[in-house]
N, C-alpha and C positions, 0 to 999 in steps of 0.2 A: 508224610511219606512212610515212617513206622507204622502207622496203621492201615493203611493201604498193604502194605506186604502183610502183615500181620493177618488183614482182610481175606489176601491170596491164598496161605496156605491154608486158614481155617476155613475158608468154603473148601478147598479139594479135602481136607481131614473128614469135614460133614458126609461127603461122595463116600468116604473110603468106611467111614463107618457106617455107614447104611448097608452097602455092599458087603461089609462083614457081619453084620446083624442077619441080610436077609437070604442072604447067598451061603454064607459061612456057618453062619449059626451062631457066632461068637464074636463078640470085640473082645480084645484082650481088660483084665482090669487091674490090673498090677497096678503099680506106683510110676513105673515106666511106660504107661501102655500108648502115651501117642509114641513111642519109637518101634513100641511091639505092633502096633496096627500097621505102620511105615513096612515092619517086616513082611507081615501077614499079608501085605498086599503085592508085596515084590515075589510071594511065594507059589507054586503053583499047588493047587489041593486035587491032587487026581481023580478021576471020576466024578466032579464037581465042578472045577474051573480051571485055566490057565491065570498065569500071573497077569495080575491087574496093571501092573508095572513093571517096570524094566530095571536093573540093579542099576543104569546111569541116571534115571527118573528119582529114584529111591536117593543115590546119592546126591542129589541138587535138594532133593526137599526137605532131607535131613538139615541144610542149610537153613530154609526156610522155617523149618519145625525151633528149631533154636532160636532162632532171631524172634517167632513169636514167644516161646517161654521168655527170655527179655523184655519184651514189651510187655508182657503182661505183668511179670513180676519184680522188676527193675524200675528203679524210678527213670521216667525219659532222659535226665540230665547225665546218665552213664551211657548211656547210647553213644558209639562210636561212628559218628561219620565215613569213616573208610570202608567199616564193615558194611552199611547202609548204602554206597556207593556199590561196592561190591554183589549185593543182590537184585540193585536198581538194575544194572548193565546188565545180568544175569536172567531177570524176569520174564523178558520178551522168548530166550531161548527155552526155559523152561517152562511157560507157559504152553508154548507151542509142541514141546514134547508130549506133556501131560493132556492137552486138547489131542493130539493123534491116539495117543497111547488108551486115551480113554473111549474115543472113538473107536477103534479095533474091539477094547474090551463091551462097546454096547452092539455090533457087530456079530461076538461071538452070543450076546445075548439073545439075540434076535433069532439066531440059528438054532437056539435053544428051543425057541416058541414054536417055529417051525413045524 
């Protein structure tokens, strides 16, 4: 189940750094930068693009983005059940956010090409 979520947020983290590499110009590369990419995407950059995401989007995946740093760098045996529970039940909602929210953003893409 830890890697499965862990799975979740590191496939949209990949989305969101592509889209700051190709769109942006920029991934952040600081020491914090998966929380600065999290920003960067919730941010809009005028004359370029509107935000990738939405601040309630930003605030669930900050969930997720944590829960992976634990998994990666935590041994699984500190892994708390509750918290695991906690983004289990939560998944389906923010899955379904992140799939609308990034549909609008490939949308505005489109209108781009145009």
């Amino acid at each position: 189940m830890a890697l499965n979520l862990h799975a979740f947020y590191s496939g949209l983290e990949r989305i969101f750094e592509k889209l700051a590499s190709t769109i942006d110009g920029a991934v952040p590369s600081a020491a914090n930068w998966h929380q600065e990419l999290l920003t960067q995407m919730q941010t809009e950059i005028p004359s370029v693009r509107p935000a990738v995401i939405s601040s309630q989007l930003k605030e669930s995946l900050e969930e997720y983005r944590g829960f992976r740093y634990v998994v990666r760098n935590v041994y699984t045996y500190h892994l708390k059940p509750e918290k695991l529970k906690i983004l289990v039940s939560s998944l389906e909602a923010t899955f379904r956010l992140a799939s609308e929210e990034l549909t609008v953003f490939g949308d505005f893409l489109k209108k781009q090409d145009d």
